[in-house]
C-alpha positions, -999 to 999 in steps of 0.1 A, spaced: 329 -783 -604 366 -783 -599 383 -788 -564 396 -743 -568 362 -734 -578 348 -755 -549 373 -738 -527 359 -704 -542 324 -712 -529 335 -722 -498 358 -690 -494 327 -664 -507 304 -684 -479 326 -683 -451 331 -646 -459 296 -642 -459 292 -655 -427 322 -636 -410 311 -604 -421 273 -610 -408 284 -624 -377 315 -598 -373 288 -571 -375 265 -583 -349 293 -587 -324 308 -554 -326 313 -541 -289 291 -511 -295 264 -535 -311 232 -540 -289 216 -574 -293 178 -586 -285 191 -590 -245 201 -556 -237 237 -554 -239 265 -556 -264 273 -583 -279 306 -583 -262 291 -583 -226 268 -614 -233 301 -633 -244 320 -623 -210 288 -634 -192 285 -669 -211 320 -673 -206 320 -667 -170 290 -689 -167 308 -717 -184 344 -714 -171 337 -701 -137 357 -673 -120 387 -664 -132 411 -632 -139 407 -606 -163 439 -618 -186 421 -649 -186 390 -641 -195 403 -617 -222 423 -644 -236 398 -670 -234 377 -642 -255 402 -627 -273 403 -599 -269 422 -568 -257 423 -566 -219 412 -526 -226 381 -537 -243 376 -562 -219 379 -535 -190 353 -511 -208 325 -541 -210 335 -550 -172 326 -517 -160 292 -521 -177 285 -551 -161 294 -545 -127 277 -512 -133 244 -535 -136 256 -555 -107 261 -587 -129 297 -592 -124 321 -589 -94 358 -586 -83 370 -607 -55 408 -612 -44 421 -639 -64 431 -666 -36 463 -673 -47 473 -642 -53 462 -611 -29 474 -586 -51 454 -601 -84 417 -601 -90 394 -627 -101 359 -621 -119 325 -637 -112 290 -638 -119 267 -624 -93 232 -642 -90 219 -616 -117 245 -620 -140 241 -656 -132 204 -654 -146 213 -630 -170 236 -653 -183 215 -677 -182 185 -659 -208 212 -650 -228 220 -690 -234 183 -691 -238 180 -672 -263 206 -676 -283 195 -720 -281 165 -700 -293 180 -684 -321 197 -714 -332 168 -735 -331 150 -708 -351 180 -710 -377 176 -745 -378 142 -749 -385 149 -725 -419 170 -756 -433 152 -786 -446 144 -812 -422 158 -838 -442 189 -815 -438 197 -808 -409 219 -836 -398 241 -834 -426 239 -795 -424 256 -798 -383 278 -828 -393 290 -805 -424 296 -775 -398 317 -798 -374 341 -813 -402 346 -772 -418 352 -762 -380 376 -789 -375 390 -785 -407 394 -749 -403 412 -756 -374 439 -779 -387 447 -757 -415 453 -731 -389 475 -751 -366 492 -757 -404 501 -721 -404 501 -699 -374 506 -733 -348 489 -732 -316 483 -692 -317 443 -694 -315 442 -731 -294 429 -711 -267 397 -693 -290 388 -732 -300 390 -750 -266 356 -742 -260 333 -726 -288 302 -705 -274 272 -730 -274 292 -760 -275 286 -790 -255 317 -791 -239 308 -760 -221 278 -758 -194 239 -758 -207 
């Protein structure tokens, strides 16, 4: 197989895999824990980076602060998040997790540890070290080539990848 044509299978998998995982994080998708999607991401990332403002959060999401207001209002709706004056600022806000949003939080990591276990098990056992180790190098990889052409723009998506172990277990 030729270096293009390996390219080509790489490209039509990583579509693949965009597209299935675009759809089940649209903002209006529910998934198994009883929100969107897009409220279990601000809770993980609140549970990982701590409080914080809304800019940063949407950033650290990326996403639009307005989308990022709409899935707020859901989750303090259900008492999971809260606003407290920023300290260093009186006039700014700062979100964090409540103790239900911290344990909803929580059994969302759960389950999607779960869900990953659950995918792994589906590759060969003889695998599924090379299968990680492959996803680590395209990741990295990925990232480079992006750095290549739009510079630093999406640094902030890649600091800290959902489930990673840089962020909190």
């Amino acid at each position: 197989m030729t270096e293009r044509e390996q390219a080509q299978r790489i490209q039509k998998s990583l579509r693949t895999l965009v597209r299935r995982i675009g759809l089940s994080e649209r903002s209006d998708v529910e998934c198994c824990c009883g929100m969107t999607v897009a409220q279990a991401a601000a809770l993980e990332a609140l549970r990982c980076c701590g409080p914080c403002r809304p800019s940063e959060l949407s950033g650290r999401l990326g996403i639009a602060p307005s989308t990022l207001t709409r899935n707020l209002k859901r989750l303090e709706e259900r008492g999971w998040v809260a606003k407290t004056v920023d300290p260093e600022d009186g006039r700014a806000t700062r979100l964090q997790l409540t103790e239900p949003g911290r344990a909803a939080a929580s059994e969302v990591a759960r389950q999607e540890a779960d869900f990953a276990l659950d995918v792994l098990r589906r590759v060969p056992e003889a695998r599924r070290a090379d299968v990680a180790e492959t996803l680590e190098v395209l990741l990295e990889a990925i990232c480079e080539a992006t750095r290549a052409c739009c510079g630093d723009a999406f640094d902030h998506l890649m600091e800290e990848p959902r489930g990673s172990a840089q962020c909190c277990s």
